[in-house]
C-alpha positions in Angstrom: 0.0 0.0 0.0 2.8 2.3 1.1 4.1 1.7 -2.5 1.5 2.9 -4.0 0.7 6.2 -1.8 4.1 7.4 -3.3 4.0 6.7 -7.2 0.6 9.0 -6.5 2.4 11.6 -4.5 5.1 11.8 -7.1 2.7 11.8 -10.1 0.8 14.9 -8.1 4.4 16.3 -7.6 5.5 15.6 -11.8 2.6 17.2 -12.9 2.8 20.1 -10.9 5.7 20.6 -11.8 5.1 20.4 -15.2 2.3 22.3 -14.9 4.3 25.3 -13.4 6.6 24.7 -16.2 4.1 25.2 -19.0 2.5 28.4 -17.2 6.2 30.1 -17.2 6.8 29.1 -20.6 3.5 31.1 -21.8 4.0 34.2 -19.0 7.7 34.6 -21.4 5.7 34.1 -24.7 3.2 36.3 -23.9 5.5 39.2 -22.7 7.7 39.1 -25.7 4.8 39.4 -27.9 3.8 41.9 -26.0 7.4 44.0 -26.3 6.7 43.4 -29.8 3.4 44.5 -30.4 5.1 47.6 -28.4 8.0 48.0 -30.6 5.5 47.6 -33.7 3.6 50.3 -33.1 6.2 52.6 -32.2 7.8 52.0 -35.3 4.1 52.7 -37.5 3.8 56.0 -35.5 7.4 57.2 -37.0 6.3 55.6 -40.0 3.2 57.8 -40.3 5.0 60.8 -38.9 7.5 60.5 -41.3 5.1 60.2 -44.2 3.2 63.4 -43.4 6.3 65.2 -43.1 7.3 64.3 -46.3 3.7 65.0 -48.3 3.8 68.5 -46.2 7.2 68.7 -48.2 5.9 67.8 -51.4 3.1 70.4 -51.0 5.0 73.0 -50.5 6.4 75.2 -53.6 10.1 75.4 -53.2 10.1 79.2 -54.9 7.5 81.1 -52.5 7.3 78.0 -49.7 2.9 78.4 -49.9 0.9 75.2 -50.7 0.9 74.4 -54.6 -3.3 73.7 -54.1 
């Protein structure tokens, strides 16, 4: 009987463990993509930044500096 008791208590113990394994694993997955979604937008806010600075460029008439429209 005794035998049994701890194959059950190391079972319990292996997929605890394992369970706690599995949770880390996706707390790290879920944090990088979230530096990444971060990172991503950042980098379509200077996108969009840098492409209205450049059409306010192109609208500008390099001779008297007014709007061409």
């Amino acid at each position: 009987m005794g035998l049994i008791y701890l194959f059950m208590e190391l079972l319990i113990i292996g997929i605890v463990f394992l369970g706690i394994i599995r949770l880390g694993a996706y707390a790290i997955d879920h944090g990088r993509q979230v530096e990444e979604m971060k990172k991503f937008k950042k980098n379509l806010k200077k996108f969009d930044l840098d492409k209205e600075r450049k059409a306010d460029m192109d609208a500008q008439d390099s001779k008297w500096g007014k709007h061409k429209i």
